[in-house]
N, C-alpha and C positions, 0 to 999 in steps of 0.2 A: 520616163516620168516627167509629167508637166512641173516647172520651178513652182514654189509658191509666192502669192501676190499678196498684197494690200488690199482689200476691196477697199470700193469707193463708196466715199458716205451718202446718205441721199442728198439729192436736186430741191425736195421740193417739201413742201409742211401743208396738211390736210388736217383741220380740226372740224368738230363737228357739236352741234348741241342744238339743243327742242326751243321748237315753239310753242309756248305752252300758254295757257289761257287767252286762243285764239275766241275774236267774236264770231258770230254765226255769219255775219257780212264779210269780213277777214277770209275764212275757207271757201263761200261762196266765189269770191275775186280769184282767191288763189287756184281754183279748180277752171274758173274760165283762161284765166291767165296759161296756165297751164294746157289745156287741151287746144286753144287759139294757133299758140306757138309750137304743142305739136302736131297738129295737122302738117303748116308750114314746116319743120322740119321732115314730115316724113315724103312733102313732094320736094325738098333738096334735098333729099338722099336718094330719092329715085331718078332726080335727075342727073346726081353725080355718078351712079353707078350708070346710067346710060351714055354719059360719056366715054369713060372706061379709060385706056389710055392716052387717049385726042383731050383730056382735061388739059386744059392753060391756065394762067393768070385772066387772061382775056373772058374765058369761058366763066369762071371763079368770077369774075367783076361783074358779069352780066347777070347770076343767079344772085345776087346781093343787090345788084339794081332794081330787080323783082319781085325782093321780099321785102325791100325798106318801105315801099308805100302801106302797105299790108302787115307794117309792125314799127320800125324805128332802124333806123341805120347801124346799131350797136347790135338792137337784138339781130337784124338781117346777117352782121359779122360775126355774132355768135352763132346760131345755127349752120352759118355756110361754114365754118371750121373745126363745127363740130360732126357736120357729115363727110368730112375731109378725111379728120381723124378717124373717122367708122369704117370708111370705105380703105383708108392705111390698115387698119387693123384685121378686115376681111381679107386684105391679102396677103397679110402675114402668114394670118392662119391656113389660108389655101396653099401655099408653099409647103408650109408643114405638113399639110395635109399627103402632096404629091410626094414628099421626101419617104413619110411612113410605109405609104403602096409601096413605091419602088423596094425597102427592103425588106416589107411580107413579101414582096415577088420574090427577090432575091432568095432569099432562106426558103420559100417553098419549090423553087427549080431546082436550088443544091442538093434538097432532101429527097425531089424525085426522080433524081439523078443517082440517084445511091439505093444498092439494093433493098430489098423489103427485109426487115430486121438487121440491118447493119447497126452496129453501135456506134453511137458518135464519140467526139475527143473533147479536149477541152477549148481547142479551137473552130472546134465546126460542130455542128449536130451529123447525126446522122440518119438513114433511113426511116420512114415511117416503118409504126408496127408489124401493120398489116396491110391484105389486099385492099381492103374494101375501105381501111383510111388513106391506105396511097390513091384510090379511084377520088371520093371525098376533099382530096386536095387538090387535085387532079382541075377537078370541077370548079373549086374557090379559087385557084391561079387564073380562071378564066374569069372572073368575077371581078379579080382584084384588077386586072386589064383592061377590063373595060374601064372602071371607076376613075385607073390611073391614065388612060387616052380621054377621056370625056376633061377630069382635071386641067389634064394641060390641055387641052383645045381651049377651056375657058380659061385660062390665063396669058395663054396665045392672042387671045383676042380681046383682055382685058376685063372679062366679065365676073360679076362676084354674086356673093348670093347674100344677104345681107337679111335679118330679122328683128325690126324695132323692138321692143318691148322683150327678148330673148327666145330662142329657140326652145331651151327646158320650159318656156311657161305659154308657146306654144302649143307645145303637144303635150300637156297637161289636159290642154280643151277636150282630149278624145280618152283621158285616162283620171276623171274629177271623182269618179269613186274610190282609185288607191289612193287621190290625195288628198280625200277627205274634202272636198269642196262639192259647193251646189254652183250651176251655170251663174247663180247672179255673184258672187261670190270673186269664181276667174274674171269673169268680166268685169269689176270691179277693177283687181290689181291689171289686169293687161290693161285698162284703160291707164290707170296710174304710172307703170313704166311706160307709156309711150309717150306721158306728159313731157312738156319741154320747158324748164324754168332755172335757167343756167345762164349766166355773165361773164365774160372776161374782165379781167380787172385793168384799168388804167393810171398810168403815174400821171402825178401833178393836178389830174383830179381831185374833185372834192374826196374824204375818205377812200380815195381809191378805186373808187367803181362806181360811174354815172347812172348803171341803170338799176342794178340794188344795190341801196347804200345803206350805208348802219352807219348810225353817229357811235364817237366812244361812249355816250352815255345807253348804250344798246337799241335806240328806236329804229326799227328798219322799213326803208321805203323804196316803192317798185317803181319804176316805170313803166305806167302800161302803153300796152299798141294801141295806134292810134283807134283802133275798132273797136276798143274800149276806154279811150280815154272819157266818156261821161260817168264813168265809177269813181274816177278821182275824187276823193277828200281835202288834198290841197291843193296850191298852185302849182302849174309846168306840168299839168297829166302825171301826177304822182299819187300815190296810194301811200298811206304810212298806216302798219300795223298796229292795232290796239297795244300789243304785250309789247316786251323788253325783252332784251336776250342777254348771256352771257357767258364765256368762254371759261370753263371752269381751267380745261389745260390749255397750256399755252399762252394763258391771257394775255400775259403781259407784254409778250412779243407781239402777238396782234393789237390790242392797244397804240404799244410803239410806231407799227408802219400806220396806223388810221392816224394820228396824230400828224406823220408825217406825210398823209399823201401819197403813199405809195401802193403799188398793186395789190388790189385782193380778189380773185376771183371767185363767186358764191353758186351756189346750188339751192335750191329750195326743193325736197319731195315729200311726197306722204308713204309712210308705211302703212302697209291696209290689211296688216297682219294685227301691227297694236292700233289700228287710229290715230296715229300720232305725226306732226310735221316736224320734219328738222332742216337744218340750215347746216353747211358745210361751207366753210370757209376754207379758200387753198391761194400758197402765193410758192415761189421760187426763193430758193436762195443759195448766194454763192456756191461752189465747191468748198470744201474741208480741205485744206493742204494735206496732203496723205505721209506721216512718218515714213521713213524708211524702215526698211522691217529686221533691221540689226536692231534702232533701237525701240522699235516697238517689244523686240523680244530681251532688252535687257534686262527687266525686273519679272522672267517667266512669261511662262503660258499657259493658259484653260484650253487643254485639250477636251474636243466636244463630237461626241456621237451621236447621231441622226439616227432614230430607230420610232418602230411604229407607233409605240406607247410612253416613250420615257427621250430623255436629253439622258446622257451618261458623261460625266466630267470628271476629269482627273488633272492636277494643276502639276507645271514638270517646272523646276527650276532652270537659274540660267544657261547650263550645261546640260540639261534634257533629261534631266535623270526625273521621275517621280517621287513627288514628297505628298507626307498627307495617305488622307484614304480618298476615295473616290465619292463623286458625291452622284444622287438621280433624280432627274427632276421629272416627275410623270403628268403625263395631258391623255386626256381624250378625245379622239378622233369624230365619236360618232354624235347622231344629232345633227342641229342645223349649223349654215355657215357661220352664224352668228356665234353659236357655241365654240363652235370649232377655234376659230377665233381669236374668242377671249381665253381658252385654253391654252393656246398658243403664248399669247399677250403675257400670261400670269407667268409660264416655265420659262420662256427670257427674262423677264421682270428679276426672278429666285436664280438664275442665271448672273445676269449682270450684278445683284448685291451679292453675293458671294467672290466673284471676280474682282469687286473695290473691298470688299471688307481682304482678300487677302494682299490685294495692293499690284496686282496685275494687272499690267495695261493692255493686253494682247489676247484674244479669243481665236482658234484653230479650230476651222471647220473645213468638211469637204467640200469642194464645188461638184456638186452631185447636181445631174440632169438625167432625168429616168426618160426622155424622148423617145429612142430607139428600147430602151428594156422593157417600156409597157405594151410592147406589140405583141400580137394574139399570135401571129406566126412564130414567137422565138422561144416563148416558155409552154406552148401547144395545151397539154392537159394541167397545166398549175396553174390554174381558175384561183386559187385562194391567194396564190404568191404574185397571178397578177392585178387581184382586188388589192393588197396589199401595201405594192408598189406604188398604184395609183392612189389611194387613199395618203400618200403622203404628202404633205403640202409643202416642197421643196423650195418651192422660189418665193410663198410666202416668208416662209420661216426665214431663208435668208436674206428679203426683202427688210423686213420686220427687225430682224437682229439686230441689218447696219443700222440703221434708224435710231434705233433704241441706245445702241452702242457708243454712237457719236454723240449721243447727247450728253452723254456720260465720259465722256475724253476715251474710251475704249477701242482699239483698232481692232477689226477683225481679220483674220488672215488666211485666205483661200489654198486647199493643198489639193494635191492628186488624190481620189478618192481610190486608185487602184490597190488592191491587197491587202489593205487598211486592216477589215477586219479578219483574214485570214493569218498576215503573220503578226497580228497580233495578238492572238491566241496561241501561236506558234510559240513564240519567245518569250512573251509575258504572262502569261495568263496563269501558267503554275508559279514561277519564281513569286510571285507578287499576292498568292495564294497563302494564307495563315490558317489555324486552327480555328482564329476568333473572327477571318475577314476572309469571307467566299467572295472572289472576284470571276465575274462574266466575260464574255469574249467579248462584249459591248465595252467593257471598263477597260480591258486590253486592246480595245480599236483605239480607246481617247487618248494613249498612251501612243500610242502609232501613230496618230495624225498630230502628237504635239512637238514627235520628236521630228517627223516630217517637214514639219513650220520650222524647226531651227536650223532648218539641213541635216541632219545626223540619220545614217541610218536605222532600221526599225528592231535590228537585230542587236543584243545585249554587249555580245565582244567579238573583237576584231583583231586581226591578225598583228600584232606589232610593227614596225620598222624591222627589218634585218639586224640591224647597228644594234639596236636595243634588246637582243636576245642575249643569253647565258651562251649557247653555241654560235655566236656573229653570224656569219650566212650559214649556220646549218639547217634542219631541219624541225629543230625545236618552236612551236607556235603555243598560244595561251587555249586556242580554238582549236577543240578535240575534232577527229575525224569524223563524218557522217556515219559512218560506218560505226561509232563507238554509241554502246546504247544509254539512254538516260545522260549524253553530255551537254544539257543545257538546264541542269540540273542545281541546285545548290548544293554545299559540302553537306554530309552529312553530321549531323552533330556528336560529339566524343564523349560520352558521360567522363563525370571528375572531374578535379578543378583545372579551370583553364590557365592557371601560376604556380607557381613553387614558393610563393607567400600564401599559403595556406594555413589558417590559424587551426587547433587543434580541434577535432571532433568534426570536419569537415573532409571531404572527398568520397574517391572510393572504398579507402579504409577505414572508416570512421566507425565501423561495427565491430571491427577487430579489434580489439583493448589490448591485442599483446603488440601491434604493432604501432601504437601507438608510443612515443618515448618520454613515460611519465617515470616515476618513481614506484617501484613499488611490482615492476611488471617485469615477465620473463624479457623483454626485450633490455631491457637493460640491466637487471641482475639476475638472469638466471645463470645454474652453475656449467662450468666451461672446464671441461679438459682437454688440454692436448692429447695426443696420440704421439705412442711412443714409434721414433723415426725406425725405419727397418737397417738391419744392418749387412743384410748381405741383400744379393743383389737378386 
């Protein structure tokens, strides 16, 4: 089992908000602006990926040399680092990509290695079913070889494959009747994402950033490229927008750093779903000093389980034990990202106030990565289990958390996700069970992964010390044998009273009038005679 950590809070703050009562001259600028600067970005990014691994500084100085006549030295260093970043990220995911082949290979040689109907174990699968899906694999092991020799040849030599505007909106272009669009429609948005209207931000600059700047009183002005500098409205090739803007969250922090001069980096896009423009403002900030996680867990923890539809939390005090009932917090999955999203947003939100209304500093989650579990070769015909899996937004969610959490003084605390919810159903799931309170195997994973966070194991009792036993080293343990059924059970309950202070008309007797010791009852006056003694023997 991996220890449990600290995660780290976020790096960095992304707010966002509309342009709203833009002039008709305002979207006309913003649209040339935008498609000017992304033409130019999409030949640096053709030309970064033709460099491939021969890129330098050298190389890097010469494509910025070539885009500043044809825009602005600012905008040339934003576009040429922002095809740096694209071209980093293409090969992230190509790595990934090569990692996944290699272990669909892997699990489909082992499986054709193994006779037809072998049963597998718990540590390996076994045989396909049948002939005709052993020949079928047979044939996709050849498939997946090739994809995984083509892979690495082009990372061998540095080359990536790269899609402005995205790959899903793409091939959309060839499937506009399932998405409900007409041709002017896609080309509308793909021209939209390919736009380029994005700034780095600078310190000791004026508000932070020379080439879109927002005063604090919200007025925001471009710089445009020089090939458009006769649009300018005011002085220095600058554009200033009709409308105002204003930062509903976070304001007052951004405020702060425009006041002072410090970095703000901005975005400008159009959604071409509502017609609407918005503005994203992002800067950096420090690290969070991260508690140590003794005393993050001095005052408890929200144990928390990840499942398709619902958060399930149960809060365990400073000795791991469970107090309270469990609580659920449900989202829905389906629908657009957007939706998704804010479903997300809303069950940490109901998350985090519940965790300060009990006065907890400390959230236990898994560090779950479903990378290798979502591949087609390991769960074979469970098509549902592995839409499932993949439908879950793991690294948002716990993206999102930290974010939310630090803002709020809450540490969250990363455990082994192994067994979680199998023995937690194991050992908790009935004890923790009432007449009035049905607990799930979900409510007994949160219990598992809280007792996890504090170090304890998941299991309810443990064998004592030797010393501390009634027989010192003999053979006496609290922890019944495997072997004994129903021993992780609760006692059963004893009808009658639980004391011998029992006032009258209460217990098991309490229907019996003569055994009760009043006045008036054969228990205390009825008639009594001896028996006469015997006298011989």
């Amino acid at each position: 089992m991996a220890a449990s950590f600290v995660a780290s809070g976020p790096s960095g703050v992304a707010i966002r908000t509309r342009l709203k009562h833009l002039a008709p001259d305002d979207e006309k600028v913003l649209r040339l602006v935008g498609a000017h600067l992304g033409s130019l970005a999409s030949k640096d990014l053709r030309a970064r990926c033709r460099d491939g691994l021969e890129h330098s500084t050298e190389t890097w100085a010469g494509r910025k040399r070539e885009l500043t006549p044809l825009s602005s030295s600012r905008w040339a260093g934003a576009i040429t680092k922002a095809s740096h970043d694209q071209w980093a990220l293409a090969r992230r995911c190509q790595l990934t990509q090569i990692q996944n082949l290699e272990a669909g290979i892997r699990t489909i040689e082992h499986r054709l290695s193994q006779p037809v109907g072998q049963k597998g174990t718990k540590q390996a699968p076994g045989g396909y079913r049948s002939r005709r899906e052993w020949h079928a694999k047979s044939r996709r092991l050849r498939v997946l070889q090739d994809r995984l020799a083509t892979a690495q040849a082009d990372r061998e030599a540095g080359l990536t494959h790269v899609v402005r505007g995205g790959k899903q909106l793409a091939r959309t272009r060839h499937h506009l009747a399932e998405a409900g669009l007409t041709e002017s429609e896609w080309r509308r948005g793909w021209e939209a994402e390919r736009w380029f209207c994005q700034a780095d931000g600078e310190s000791s600059k004026r508000y932070g950033n020379e080439t879109i700047r927002i005063s604090p009183d919200g007025k925001v002005s471009i710089k445009l490229p020089r090939p458009l500098a006769h649009l300018a409205n005011t002085s220095h090739g600058r554009y200033v927008l009709a409308c105002r803007v204003t930062f509903a969250h976070r304001g007052t922090e951004w405020a702060d750093r425009v006041a002072a001069n410090r970095a703000i980096a901005y975005r400008i896009h159009l959604d071409t779903g509502r017609d609407r423009w918005y503005l994203t403002a992002s800067w950096q900030t420090p690290p969070t000093p991260s508690l140590p996680i003794e005393a993050a867990l001095a005052h408890g923890v929200l144990g928390v389980d990840m499942n398709a539809d619902h958060l399930s939390a149960w809060r365990l005090d400073a000795h791991g034990n469970p107090t309270g009932s469990p609580r659920r917090f449900f989202y829905d999955l389906t629908g657009t990202a957007q939706h998704r999203d804010a479903q997300i947003r809303h069950a940490l939100t109901r998350l985090l106030h519940w965790a300060h209304t009990c006065g907890v500093k400390a959230i236990a989650v898994e560090d779950l990565d479903f990378t290798a579990e979502k591949t087609r070769e390991k769960h074979g015909r469970r098509k549902r289990f592995r839409q499932l899996i993949s439908g879950m937004p793991t690294g948002k969610l716990r993206a999102r958390l930290a974010s939310m959490a630090d803002a709020m003084g809450i540490v969250v605390i990363a455990v082994d996700p192994a067994y979680t919810s199998k023995w937690g159903a194991q050992h908790w799931q009935k004890p923790l069970t009432t007449t009035t309170r049905k607990i799930t195997r979900h409510d007994a994973a949160a219990v598992a992964i809280g007792r996890r966070a504090h170090g304890h194991s998941i299991r309810r009792r443990t064998t004592p010390p030797p010393q501390h036993r009634s027989d010192a080293v003999g053979h006496r343990t609290v922890q019944a044998d495997q072997r004994v059924p129903e021993r992780e059970e609760t006692r059963p309950r004893i009808p009658g009273p639980r004391t011998r202070s029992v006032r009258p008309g209460r217990g098991a007797n309490a229907g019996n009038q003569n055994a009760q010791h009043r006045s008036g009852r054969s228990a205390e006056h009825g008639f009594w005679q001896q028996d006469s003694l015997p006298l011989s023997p």
